[in-house]
N, C-alpha and C positions, 0 to 999 in steps of 0.2 A: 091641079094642085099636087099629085104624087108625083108628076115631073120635077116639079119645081122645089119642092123639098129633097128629092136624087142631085138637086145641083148643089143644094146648099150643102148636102152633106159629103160630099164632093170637096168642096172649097174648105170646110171648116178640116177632113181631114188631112189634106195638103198642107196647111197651116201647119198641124201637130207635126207632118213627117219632116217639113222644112225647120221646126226647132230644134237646137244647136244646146242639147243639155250639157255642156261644155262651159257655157255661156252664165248657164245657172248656179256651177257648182263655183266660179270666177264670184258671184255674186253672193253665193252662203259665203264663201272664205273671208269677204271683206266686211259681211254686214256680221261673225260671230265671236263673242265676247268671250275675254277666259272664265272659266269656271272658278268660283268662289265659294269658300265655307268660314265660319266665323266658328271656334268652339270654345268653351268655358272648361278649363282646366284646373278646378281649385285655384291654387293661386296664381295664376296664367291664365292668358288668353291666347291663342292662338289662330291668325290667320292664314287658311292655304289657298294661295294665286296658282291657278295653270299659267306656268311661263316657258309653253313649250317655243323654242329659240333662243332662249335668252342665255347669259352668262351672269355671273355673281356681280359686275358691274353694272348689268341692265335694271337690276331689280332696284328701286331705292322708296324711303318714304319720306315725304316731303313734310307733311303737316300732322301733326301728334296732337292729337287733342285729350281732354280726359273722357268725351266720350264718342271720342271718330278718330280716324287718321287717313292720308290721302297717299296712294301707293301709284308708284309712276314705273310703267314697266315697259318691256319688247316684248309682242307678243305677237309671234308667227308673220316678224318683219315689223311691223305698225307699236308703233310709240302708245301707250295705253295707259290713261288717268283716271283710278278709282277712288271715290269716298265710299270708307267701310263707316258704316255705324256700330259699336260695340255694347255688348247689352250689359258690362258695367266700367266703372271708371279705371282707365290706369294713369301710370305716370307716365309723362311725355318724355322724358330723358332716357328711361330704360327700357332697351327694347333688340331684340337681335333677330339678324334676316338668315337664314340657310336657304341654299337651293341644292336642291336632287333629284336627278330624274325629272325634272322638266316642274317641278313644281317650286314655288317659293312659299316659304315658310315663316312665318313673321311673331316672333316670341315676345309678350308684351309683360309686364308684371303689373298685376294690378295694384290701385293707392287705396 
C-alpha cells in the first residue's frame, strides 16, 4: 500500500510541475469583466465603467430607459454589453459620457 500511494504521488506531482500558469492567466484575462459602480448624486446619477483600452468613441450607450440603460464598450480589446439597473428614474434624452484615466463615466439627470 505505501508503494503504491509513492507512485501516485509521484504522478499527481508531475502534473502540477507540467502546468503552464501562463495558460491560466490567458484564461482570467478573457473570462474578467470591467468594474462597475452606480452612485446616487442628488440630482445625478452617475455610472463608472473601467474602460481600461478604450477611447471616447469606444464608450457609447445604446438604450436609456427611465430605470436601466445598456452601455456598449472596449474593454481590454473585447467588445463589451452592460445592462446597468439604476436605483431611481432618469430622463432617457439627457445624459453625458467622459472618459479618464481608463475610466468611463456616464452623467445621467434624473425625471
Amino acid at each position: 500500500m505505501v508503494g503504491k500511494r509513492k507512485r501516485d504521488d509521484d504522478f499527481f506531482s508531475s502534473v502540477w510541475d507540467d502546468l503552464d500558469y501562463e495558460d491560466l492567466s490567458l484564461h482570467h484575462f478573457i473570462l474578467s469583466e470591467p468594474m462597475l459602480e452606480v452612485r446616487d448624486c442628488g440630482d445625478v446619477i452617475k455610472v463608472l465603467v473601467e474602460a481600461s483600452g478604450s477611447e471616447a468613441s469606444d464608450v457609447a450607450v445604446e438604450k436609456v430607459r427611465t430605470k436601466s440603460i445598456e452601455i456598449v464598450l472596449k474593454y481590454k480589446g473585447r467588445h463589451i454589453r452592460k445592462r446597468v439597473e439604476l436605483p431611481a428614474k432618469v430622463r432617457p434624452t439627457d445624459y453625458e459620457i467622459r472618459l479618464k484615466n481608463g475610466v468611463a463615466q456616464i452623467v445621467m439627470r434624473k425625471a
